[in-house]
C-alpha positions as CSV (number, residue, x, y, z in Angstrom):
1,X,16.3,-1.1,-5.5
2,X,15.4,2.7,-5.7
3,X,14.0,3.9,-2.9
4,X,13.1,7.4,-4.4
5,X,11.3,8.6,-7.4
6,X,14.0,9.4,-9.9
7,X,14.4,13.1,-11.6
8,X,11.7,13.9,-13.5
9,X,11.6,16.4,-16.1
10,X,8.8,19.2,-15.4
11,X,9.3,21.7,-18.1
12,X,12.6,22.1,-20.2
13,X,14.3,24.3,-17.3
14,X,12.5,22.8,-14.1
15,X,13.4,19.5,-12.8
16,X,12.2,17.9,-9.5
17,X,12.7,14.5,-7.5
18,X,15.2,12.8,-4.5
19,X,18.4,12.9,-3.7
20,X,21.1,12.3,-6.1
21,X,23.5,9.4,-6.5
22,X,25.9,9.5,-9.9
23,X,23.4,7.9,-12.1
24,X,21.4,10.6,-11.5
25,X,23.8,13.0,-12.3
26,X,24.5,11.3,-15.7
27,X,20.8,11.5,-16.7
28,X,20.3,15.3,-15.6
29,X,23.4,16.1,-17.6
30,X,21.5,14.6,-20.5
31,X,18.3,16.5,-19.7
32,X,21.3,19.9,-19.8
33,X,20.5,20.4,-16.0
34,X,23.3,23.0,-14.9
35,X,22.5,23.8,-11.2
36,X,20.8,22.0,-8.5
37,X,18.4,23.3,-4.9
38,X,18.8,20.9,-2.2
39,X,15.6,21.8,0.0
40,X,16.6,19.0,2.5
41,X,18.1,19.4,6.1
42,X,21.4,17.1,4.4
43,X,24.0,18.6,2.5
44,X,24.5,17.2,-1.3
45,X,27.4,14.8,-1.3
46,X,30.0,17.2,-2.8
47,X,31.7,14.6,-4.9
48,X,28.6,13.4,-6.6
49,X,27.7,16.8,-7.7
50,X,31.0,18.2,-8.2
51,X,29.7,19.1,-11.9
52,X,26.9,21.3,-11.2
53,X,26.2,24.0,-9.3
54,X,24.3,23.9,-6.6
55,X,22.2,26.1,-3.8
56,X,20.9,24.8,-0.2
57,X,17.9,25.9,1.0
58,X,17.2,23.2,4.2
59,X,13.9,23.0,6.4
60,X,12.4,20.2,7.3
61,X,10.3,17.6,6.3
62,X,7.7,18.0,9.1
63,X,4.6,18.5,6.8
64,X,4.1,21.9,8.8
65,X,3.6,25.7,7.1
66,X,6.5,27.0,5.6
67,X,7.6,30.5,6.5
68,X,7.5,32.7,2.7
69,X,11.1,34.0,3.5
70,X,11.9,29.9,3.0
71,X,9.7,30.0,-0.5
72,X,11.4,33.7,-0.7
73,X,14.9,31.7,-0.9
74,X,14.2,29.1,-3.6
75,X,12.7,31.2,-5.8
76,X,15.5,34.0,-5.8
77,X,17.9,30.8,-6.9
78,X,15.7,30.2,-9.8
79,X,15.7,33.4,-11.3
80,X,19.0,33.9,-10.8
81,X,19.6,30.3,-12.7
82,X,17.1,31.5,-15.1
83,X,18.5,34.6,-16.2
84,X,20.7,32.7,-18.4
85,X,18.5,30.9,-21.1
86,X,21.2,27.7,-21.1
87,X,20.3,26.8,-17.5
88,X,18.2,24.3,-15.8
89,X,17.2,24.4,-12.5
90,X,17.0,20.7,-10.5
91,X,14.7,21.1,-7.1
92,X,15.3,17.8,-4.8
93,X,14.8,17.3,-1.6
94,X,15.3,13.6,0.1
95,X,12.8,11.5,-0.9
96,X,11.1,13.5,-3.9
97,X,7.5,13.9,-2.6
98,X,7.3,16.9,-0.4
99,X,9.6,19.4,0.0
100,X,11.3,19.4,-3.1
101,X,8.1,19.8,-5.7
102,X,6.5,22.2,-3.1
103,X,9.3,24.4,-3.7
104,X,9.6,23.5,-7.5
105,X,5.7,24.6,-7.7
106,X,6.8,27.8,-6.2
């Protein structure tokens, strides 16, 4: 049983949700998700997303203010994704409620 939200689709270059297992993977593919920003405080499993490219931004899940030089990060990976017009951009962080779609509102 899933214990996270899957990925959900935002616009056609912004996706947001959980961490990844392979099934995940498959469906971003599909969606033509090229790169991924793991807001978590754990690493991506390497071999899950050995097909995309992918940024870490960590802080934690504390429900506390985050510093702008953390929002600062993030959004300097999704321009730079951005700047090619084939890209998508996949914000997660563990569980898909906090973290992750703060930073993909950002």
């Amino acid at each position: 049983m899933r214990l996270t939200p899957p990925p959900s689709r935002i616009t056609r270059r912004l996706w947001v949700g959980g961490a990844l297992d392979v099934a995940d993977v498959a469906l971003l593919h599909a969606g033509g998700v090229t790169h991924v920003l793991n807001v978590s405080r754990v690493p991506d499993d390497r071999t899950v997303l050995a097909s995309l490219r992918s940024a870490w931004a960590p802080t934690d899940d504390d429900m506390e203010f985050k510093d702008p030089t953390w929002f600062r990060r993030g959004v300097l990976v999704a321009r730079a994704v951005w700047t090619d017009p084939a890209n998508a951009l996949y914000v997660h962080c563990t569980e898909g409620i906090h973290r992750g779609p703060l930073m993909a509102y950002a």
